[in-house]
CHARMM internal coordinates of N, CA and C (Angstrom, degrees):
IC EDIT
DIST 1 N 1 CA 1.4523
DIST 1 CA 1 C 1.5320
ANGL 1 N 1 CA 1 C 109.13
DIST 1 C 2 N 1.5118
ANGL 1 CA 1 C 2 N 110.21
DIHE 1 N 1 CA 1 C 2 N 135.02
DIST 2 N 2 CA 1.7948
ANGL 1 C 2 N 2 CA 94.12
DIHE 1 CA 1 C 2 N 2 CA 176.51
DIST 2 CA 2 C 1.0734
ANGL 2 N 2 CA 2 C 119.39
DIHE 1 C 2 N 2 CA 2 C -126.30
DIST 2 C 3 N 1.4574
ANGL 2 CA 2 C 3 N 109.94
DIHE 2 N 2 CA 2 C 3 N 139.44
DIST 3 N 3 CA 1.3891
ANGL 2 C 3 N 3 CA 120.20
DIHE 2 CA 2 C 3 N 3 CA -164.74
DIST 3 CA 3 C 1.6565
ANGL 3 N 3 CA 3 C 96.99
DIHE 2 C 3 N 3 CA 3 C -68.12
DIST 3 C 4 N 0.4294
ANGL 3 CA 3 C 4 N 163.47
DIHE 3 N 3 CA 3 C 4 N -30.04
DIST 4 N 4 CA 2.0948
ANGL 3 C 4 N 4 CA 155.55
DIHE 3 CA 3 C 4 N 4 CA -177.63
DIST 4 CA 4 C 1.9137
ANGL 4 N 4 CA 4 C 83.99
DIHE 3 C 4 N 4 CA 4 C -26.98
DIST 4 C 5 N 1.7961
ANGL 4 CA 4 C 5 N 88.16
DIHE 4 N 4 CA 4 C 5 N 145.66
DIST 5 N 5 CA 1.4260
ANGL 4 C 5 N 5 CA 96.66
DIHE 4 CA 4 C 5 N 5 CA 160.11
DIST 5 CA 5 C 1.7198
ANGL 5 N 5 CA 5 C 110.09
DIHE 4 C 5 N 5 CA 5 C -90.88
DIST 5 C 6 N 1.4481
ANGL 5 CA 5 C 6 N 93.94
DIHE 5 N 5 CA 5 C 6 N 149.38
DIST 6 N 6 CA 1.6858
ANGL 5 C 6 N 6 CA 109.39
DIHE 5 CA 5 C 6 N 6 CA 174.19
DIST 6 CA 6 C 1.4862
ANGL 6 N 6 CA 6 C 102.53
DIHE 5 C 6 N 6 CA 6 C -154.52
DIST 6 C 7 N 1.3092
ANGL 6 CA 6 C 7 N 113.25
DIHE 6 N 6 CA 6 C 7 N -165.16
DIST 7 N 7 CA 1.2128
ANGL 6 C 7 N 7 CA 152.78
DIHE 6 CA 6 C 7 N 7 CA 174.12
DIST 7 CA 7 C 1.4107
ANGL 7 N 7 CA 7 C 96.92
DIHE 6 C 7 N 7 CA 7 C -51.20
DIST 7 C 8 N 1.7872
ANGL 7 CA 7 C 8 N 111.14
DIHE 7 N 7 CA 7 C 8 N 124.88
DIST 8 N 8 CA 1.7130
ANGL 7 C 8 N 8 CA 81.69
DIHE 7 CA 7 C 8 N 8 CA 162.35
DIST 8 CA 8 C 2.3896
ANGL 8 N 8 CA 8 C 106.92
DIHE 7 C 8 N 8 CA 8 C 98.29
DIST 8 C 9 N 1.2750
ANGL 8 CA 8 C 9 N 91.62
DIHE 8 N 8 CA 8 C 9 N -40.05
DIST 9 N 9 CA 1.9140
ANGL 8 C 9 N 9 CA 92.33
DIHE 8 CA 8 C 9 N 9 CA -167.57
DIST 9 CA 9 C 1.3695
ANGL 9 N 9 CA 9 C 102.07
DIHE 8 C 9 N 9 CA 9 C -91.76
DIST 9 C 10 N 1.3860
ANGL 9 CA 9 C 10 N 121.50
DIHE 9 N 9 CA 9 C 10 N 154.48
DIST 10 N 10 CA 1.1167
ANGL 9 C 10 N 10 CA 127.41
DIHE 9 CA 9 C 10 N 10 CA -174.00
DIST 10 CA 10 C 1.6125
ANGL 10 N 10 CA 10 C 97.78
DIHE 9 C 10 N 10 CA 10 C -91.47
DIST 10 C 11 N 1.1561
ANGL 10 CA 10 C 11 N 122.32
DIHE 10 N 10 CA 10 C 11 N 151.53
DIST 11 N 11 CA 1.7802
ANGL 10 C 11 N 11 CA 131.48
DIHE 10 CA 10 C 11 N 11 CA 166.19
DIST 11 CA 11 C 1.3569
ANGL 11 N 11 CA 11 C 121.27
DIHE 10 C 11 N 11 CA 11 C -137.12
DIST 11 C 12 N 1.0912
ANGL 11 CA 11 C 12 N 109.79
DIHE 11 N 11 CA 11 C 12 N 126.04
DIST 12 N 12 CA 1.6338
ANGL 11 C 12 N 12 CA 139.94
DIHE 11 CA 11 C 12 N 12 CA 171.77
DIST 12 CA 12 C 1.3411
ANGL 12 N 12 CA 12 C 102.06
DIHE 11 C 12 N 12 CA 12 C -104.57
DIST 12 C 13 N 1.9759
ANGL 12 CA 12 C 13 N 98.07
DIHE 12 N 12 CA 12 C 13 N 115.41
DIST 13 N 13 CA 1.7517
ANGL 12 C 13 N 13 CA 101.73
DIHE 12 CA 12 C 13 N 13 CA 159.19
DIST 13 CA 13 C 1.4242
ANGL 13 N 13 CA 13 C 101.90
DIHE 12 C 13 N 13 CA 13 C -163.34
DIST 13 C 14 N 1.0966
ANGL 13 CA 13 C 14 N 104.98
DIHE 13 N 13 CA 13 C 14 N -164.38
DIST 14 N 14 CA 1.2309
ANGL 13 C 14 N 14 CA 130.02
DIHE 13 CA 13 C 14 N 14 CA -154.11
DIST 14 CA 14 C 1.4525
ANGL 14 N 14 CA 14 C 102.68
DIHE 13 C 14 N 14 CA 14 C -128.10
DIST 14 C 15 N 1.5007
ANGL 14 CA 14 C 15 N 116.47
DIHE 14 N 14 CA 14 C 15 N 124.22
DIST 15 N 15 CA 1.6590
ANGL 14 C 15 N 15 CA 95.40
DIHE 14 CA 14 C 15 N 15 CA 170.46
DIST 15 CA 15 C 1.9666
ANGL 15 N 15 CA 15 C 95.52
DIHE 14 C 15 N 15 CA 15 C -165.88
DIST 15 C 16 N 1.5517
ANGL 15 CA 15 C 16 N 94.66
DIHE 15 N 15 CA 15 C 16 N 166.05
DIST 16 N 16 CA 1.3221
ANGL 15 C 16 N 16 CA 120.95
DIHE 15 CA 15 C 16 N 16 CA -177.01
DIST 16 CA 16 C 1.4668
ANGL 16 N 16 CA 16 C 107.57
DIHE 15 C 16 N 16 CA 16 C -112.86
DIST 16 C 17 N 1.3720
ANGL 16 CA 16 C 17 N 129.63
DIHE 16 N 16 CA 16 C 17 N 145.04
DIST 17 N 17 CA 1.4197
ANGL 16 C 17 N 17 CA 163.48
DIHE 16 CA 16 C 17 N 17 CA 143.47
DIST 17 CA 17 C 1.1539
ANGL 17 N 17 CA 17 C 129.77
DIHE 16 C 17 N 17 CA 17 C -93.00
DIST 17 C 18 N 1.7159
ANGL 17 CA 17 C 18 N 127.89
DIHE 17 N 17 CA 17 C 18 N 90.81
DIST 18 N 18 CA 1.2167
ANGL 17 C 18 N 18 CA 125.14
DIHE 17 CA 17 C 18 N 18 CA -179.93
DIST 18 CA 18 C 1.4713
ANGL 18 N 18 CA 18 C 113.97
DIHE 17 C 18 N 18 CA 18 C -121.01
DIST 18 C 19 N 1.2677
ANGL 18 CA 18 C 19 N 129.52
DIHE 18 N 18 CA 18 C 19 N 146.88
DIST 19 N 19 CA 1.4622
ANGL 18 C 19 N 19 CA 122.57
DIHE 18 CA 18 C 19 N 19 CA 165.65
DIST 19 CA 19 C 1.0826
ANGL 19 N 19 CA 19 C 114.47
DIHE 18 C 19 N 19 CA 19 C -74.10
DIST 19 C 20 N 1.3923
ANGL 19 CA 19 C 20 N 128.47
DIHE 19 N 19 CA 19 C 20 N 179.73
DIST 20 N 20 CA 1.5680
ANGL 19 C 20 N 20 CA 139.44
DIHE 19 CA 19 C 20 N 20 CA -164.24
DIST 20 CA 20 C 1.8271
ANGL 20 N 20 CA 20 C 104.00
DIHE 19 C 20 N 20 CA 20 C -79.98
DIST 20 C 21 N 0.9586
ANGL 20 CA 20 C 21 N 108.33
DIHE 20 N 20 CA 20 C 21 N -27.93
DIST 21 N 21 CA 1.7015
ANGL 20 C 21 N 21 CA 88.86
DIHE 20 CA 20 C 21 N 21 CA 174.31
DIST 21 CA 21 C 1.7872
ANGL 21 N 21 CA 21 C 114.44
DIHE 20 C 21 N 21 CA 21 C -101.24
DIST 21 C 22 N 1.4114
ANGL 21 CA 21 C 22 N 117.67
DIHE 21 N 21 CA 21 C 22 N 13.93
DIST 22 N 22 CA 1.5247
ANGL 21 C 22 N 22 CA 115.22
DIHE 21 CA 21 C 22 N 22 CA 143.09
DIST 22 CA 22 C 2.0273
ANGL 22 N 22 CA 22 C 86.84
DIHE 21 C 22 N 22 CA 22 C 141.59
DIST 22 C 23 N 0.8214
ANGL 22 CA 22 C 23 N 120.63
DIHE 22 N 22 CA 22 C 23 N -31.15
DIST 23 N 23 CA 1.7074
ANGL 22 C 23 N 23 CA 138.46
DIHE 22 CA 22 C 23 N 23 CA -151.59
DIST 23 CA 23 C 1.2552
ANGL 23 N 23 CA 23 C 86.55
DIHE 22 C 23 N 23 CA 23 C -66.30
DIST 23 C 24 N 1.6752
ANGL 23 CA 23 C 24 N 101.28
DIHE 23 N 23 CA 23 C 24 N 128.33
DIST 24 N 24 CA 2.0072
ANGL 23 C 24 N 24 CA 109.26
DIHE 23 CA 23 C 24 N 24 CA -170.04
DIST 24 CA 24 C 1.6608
ANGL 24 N 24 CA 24 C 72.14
DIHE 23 C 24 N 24 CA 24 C -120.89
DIST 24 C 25 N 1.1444
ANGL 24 CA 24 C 25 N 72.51
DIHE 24 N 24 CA 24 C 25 N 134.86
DIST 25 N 25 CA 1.7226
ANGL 24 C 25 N 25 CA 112.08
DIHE 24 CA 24 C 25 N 25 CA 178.30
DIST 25 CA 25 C 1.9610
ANGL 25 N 25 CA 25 C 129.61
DIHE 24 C 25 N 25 CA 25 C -108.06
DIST 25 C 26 N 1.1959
ANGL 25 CA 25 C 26 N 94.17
DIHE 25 N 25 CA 25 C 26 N -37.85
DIST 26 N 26 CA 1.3748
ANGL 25 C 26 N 26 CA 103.64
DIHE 25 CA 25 C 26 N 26 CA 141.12
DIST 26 CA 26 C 1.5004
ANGL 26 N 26 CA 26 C 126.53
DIHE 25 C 26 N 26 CA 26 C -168.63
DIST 26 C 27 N 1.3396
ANGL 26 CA 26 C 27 N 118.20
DIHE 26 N 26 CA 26 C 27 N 176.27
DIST 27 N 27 CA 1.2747
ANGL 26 C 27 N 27 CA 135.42
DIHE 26 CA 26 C 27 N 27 CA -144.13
DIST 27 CA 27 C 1.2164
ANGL 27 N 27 CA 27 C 144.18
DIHE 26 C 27 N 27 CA 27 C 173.71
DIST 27 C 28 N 1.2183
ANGL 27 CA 27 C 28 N 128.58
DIHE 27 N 27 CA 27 C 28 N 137.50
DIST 28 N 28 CA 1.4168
ANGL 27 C 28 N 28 CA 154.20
DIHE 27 CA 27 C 28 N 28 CA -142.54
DIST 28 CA 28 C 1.5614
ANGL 28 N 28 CA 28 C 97.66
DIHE 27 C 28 N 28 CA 28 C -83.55
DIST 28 C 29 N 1.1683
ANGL 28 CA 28 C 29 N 116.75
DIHE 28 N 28 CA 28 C 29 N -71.33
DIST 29 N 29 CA 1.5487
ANGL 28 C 29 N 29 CA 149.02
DIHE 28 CA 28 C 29 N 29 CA -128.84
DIST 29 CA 29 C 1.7521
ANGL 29 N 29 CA 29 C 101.22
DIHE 28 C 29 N 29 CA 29 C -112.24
DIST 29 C 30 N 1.1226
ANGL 29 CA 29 C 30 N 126.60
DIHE 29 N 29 CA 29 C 30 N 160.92
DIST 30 N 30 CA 1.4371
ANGL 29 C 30 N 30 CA 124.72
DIHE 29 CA 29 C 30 N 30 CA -31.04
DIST 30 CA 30 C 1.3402
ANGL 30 N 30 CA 30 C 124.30
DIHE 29 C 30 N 30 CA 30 C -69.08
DIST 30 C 31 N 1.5199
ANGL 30 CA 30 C 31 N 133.11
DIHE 30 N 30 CA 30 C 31 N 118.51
DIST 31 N 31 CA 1.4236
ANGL 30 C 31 N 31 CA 119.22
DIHE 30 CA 30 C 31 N 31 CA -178.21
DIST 31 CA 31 C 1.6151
ANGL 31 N 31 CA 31 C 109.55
DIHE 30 C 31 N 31 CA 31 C 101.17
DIST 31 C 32 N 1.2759
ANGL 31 CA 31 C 32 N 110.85
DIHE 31 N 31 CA 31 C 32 N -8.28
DIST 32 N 32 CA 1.6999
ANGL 31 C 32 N 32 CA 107.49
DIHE 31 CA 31 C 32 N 32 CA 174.30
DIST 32 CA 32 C 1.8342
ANGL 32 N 32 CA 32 C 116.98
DIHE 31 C 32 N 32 CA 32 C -92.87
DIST 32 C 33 N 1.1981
ANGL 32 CA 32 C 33 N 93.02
DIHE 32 N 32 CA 32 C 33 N 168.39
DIST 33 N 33 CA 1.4731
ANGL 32 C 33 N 33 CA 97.97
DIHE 32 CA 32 C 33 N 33 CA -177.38
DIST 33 CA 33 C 1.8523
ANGL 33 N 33 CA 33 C 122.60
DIHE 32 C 33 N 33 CA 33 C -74.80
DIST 33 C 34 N 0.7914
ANGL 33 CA 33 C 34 N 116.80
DIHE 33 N 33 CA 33 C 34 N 128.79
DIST 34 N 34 CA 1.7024
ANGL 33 C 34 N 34 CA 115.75
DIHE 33 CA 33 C 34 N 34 CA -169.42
DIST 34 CA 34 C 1.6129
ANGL 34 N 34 CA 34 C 91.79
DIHE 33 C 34 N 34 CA 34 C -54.05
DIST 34 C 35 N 1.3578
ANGL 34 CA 34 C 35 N 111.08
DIHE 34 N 34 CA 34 C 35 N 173.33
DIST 35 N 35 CA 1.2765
ANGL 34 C 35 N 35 CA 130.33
DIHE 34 CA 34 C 35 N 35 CA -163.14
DIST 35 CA 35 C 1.6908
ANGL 35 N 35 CA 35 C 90.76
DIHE 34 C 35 N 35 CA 35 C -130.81
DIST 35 C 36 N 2.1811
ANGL 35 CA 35 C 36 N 102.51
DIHE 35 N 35 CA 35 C 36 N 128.93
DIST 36 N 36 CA 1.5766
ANGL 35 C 36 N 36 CA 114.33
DIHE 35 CA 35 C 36 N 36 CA -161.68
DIST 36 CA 36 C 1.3187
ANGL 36 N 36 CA 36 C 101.58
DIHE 35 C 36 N 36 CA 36 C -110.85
DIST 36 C 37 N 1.1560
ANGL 36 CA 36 C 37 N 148.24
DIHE 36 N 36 CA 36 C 37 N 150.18
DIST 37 N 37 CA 1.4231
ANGL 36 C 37 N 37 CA 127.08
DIHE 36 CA 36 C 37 N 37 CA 146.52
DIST 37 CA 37 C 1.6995
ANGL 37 N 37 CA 37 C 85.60
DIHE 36 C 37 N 37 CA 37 C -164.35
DIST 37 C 38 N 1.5200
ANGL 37 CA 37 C 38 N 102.16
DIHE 37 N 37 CA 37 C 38 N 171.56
DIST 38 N 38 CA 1.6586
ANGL 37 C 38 N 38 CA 119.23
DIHE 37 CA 37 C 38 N 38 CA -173.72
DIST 38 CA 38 C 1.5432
ANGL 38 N 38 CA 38 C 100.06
DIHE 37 C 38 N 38 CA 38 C -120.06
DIST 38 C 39 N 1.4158
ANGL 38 CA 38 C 39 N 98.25
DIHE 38 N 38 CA 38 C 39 N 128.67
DIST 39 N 39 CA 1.6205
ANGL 38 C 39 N 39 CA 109.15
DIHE 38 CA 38 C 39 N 39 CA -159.91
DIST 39 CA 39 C 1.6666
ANGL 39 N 39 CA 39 C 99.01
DIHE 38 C 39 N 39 CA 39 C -60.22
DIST 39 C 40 N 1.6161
ANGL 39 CA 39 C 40 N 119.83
DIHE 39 N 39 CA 39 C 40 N 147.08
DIST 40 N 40 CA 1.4794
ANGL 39 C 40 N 40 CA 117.62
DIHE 39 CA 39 C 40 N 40 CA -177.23
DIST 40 CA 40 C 1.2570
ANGL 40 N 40 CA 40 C 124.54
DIHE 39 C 40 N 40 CA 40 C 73.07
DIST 40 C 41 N 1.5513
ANGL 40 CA 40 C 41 N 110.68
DIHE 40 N 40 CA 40 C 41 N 11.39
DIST 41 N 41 CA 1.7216
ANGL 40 C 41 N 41 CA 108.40
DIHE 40 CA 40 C 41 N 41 CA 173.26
DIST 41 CA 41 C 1.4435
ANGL 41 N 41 CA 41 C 112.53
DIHE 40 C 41 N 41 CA 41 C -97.26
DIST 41 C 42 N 1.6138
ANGL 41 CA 41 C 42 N 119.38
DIHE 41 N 41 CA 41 C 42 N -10.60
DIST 42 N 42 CA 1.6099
ANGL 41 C 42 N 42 CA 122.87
DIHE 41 CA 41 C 42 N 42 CA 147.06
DIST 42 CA 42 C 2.0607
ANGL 42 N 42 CA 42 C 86.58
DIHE 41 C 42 N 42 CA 42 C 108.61
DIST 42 C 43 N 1.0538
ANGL 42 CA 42 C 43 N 92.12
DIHE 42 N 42 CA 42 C 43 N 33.21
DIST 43 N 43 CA 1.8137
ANGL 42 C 43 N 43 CA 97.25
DIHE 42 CA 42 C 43 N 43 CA -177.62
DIST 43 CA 43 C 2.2247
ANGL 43 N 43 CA 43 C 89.61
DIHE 42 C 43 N 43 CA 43 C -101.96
DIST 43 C 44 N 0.9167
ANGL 43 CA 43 C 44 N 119.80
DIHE 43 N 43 CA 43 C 44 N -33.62
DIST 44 N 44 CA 1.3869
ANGL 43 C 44 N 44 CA 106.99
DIHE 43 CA 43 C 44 N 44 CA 177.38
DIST 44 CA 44 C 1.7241
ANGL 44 N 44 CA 44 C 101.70
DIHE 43 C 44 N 44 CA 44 C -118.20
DIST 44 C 45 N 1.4036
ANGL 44 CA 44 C 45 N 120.03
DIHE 44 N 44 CA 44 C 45 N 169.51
DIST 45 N 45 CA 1.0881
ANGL 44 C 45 N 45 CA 166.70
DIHE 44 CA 44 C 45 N 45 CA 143.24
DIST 45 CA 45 C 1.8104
ANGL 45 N 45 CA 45 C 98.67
DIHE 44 C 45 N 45 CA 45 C -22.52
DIST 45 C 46 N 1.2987
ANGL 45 CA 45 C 46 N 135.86
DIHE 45 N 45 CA 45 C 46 N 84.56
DIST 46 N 46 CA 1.2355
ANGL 45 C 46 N 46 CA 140.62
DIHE 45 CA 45 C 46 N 46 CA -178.94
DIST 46 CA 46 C 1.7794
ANGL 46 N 46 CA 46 C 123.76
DIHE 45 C 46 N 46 CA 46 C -46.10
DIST 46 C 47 N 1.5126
ANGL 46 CA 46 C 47 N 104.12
DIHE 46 N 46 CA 46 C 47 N -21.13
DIST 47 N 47 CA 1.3076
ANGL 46 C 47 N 47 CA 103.80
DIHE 46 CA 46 C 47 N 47 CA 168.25
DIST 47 CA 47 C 1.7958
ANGL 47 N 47 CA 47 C 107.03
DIHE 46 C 47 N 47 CA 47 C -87.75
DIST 47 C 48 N 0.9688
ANGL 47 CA 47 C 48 N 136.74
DIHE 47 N 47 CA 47 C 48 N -18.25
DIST 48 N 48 CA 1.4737
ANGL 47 C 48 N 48 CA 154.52
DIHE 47 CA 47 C 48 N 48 CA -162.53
DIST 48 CA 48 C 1.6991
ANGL 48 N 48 CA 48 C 100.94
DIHE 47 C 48 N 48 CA 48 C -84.76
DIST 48 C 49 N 1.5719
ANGL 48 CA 48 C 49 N 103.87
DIHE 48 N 48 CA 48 C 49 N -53.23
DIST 49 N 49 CA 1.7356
ANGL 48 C 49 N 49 CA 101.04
DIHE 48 CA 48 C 49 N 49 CA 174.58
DIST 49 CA 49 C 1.5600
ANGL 49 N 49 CA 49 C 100.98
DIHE 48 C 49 N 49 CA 49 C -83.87
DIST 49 C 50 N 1.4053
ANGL 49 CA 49 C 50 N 139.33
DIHE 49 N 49 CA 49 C 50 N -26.47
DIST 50 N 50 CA 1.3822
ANGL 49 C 50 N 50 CA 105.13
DIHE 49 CA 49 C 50 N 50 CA 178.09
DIST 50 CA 50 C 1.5034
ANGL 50 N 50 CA 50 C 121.69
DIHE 49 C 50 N 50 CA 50 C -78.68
DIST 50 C 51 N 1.1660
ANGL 50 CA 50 C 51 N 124.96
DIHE 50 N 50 CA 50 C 51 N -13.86
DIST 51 N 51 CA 1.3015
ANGL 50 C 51 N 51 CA 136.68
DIHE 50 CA 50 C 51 N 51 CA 165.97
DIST 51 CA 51 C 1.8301
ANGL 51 N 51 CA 51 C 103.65
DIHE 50 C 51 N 51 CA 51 C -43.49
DIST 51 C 52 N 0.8468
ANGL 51 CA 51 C 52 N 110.24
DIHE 51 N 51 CA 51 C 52 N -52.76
DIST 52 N 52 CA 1.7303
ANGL 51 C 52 N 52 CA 134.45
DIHE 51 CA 51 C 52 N 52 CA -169.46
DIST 52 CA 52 C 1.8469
ANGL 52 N 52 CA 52 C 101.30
DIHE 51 C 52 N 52 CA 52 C -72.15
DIST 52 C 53 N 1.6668
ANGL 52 CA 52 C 53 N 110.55
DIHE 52 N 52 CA 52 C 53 N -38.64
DIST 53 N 53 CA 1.7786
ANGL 52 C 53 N 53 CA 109.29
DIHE 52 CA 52 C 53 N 53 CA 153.91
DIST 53 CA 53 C 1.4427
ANGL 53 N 53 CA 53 C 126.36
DIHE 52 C 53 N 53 CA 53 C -16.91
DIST 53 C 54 N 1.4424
ANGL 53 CA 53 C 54 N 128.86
DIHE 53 N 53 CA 53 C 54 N 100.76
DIST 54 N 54 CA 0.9882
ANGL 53 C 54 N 54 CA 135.23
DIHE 53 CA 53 C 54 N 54 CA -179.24
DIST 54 CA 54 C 1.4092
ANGL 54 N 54 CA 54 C 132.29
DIHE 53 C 54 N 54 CA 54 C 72.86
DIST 54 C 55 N 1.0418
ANGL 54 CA 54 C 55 N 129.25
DIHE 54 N 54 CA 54 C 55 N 0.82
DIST 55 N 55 CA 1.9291
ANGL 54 C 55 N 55 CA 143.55
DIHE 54 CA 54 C 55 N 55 CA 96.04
DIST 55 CA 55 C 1.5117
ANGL 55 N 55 CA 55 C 99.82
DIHE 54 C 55 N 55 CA 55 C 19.03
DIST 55 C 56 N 1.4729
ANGL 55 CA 55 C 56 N 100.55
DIHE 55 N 55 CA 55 C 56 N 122.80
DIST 56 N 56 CA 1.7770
ANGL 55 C 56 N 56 CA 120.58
DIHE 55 CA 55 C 56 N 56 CA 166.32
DIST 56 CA 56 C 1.1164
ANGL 56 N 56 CA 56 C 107.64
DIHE 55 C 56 N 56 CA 56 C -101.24
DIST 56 C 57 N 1.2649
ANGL 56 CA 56 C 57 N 149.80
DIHE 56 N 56 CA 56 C 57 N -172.38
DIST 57 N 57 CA 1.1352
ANGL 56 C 57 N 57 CA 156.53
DIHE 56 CA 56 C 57 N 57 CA 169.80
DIST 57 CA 57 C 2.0870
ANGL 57 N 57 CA 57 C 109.25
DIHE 56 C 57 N 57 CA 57 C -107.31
DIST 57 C 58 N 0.8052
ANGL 57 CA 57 C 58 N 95.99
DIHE 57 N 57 CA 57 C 58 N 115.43
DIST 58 N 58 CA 1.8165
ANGL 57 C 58 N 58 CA 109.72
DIHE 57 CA 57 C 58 N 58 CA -170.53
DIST 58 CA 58 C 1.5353
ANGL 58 N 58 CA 58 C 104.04
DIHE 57 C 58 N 58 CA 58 C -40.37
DIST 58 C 59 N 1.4575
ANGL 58 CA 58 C 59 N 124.50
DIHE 58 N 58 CA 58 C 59 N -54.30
DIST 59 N 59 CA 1.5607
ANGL 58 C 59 N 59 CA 120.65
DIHE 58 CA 58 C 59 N 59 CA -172.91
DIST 59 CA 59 C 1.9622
ANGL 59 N 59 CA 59 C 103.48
DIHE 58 C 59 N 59 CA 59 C -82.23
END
COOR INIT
IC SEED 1 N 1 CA 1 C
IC BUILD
């Protein structure tokens, strides 16, 4: 079975949102809960999960 993200895999992460002059807008961290969803269930932005295409998991 391979861990690579695709179509179909569930993902757990962690992430930041900032605008162009530095201002994080939203966010995970420090102390928040990672953000879950299963790639292709239409919960993110379709260019946003293919970016994440073929992605290992860090640990």
């Amino acid at each position: 079975m391979s861990d690579r993200i695709g179509p179909g895999k569930k993902v757990t992460l962690h992430f930041s949102v900032a605008l162009a002059d530095g201002e994080v807008v939203d966010n995970t961290r420090p102390g928040g809960v990672p953000a879950e969803f299963t790639v292709g269930d239409g919960s993110l932005l379709p260019g946003f999960e293919s970016a994440l295409f073929g992605l290992r998991r860090a640990w």
